[in-house]
matplotlib code that plots the C-alpha trace (Angstrom):
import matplotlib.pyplot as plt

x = [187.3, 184.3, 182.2, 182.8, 181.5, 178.6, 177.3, 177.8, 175.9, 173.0, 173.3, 172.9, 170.1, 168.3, 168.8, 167.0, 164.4, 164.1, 164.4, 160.9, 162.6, 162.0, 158.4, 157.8, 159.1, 156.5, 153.2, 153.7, 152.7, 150.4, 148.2, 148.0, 146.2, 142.2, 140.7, 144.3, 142.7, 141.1, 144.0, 144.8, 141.1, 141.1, 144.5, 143.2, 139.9, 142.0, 144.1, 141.0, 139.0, 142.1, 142.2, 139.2, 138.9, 141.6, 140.5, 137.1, 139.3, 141.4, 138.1, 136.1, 139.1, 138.6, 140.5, 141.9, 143.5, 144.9, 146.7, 148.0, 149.6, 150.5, 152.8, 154.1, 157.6, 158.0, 156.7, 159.4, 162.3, 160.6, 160.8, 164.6, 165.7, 167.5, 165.2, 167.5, 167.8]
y = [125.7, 122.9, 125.8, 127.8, 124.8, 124.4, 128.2, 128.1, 125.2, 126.8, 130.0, 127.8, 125.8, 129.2, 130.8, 127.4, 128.6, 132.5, 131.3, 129.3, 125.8, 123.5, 125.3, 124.3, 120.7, 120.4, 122.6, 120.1, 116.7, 118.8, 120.2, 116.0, 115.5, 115.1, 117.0, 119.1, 122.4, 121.1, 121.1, 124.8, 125.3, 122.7, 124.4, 127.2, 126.0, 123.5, 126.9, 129.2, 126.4, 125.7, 129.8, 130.5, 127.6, 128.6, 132.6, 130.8, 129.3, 131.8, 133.9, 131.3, 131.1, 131.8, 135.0, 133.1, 130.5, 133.4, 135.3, 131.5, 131.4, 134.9, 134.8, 131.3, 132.2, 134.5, 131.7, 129.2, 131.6, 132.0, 128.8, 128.3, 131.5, 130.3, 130.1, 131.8, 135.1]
z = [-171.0, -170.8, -168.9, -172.3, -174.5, -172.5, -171.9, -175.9, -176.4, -174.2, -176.5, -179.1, -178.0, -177.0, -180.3, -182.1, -179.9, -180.1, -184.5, -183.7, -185.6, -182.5, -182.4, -185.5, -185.6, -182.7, -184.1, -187.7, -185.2, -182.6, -186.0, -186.8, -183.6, -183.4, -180.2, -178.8, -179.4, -175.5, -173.8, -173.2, -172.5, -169.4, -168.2, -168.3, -166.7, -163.6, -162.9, -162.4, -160.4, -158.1, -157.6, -157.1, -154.5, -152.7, -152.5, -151.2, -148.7, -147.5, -147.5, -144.8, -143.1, -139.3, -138.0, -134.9, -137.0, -139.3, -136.5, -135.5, -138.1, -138.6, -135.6, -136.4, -136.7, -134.0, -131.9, -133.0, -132.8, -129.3, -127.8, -129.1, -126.6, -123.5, -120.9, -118.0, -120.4]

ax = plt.figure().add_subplot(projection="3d")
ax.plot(x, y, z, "-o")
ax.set_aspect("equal")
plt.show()
């Protein structure tokens, strides 16, 4: 019965969120601060910098050191055979 109660108050909880109340209990204090329209723009900004950088990466990588790693786990699963099969 307490696994009942607490999928309900999930439900609940979800609903308060799908009717936008908790959204706007939040947007009234977020529209009070000075300088927050920022924030989405440097998310936005650290997540493209941090792709990009790692495409660069992945791009200079060294084709050696990609089929090292590309046969990684067949290596491991290799040395934990018997040796006398």
């Amino acid at each position: 019965m307490h696994i009942s109660k607490g999928w309900a108050l999930i439900f609940r909880n979800l609903k308060l969120l799908k009717n936008k109340t908790m959204l706007k209990f939040i947007r009234q204090y977020a529209d009070k601060i000075n300088g927050i329209d920022i924030y989405p723009i440097v998310g936005l900004l650290l997540f493209i910098i941090f792709f990009v950088a790692m495409l660069v990466y992945v791009k200079k990588m060294k084709k050696s050191s990609i089929d090292e790693m590309k046969n990684l786990p067949l290596d491991l699963f290799e040395e934990q055979k018997p040796s006398n099969v």
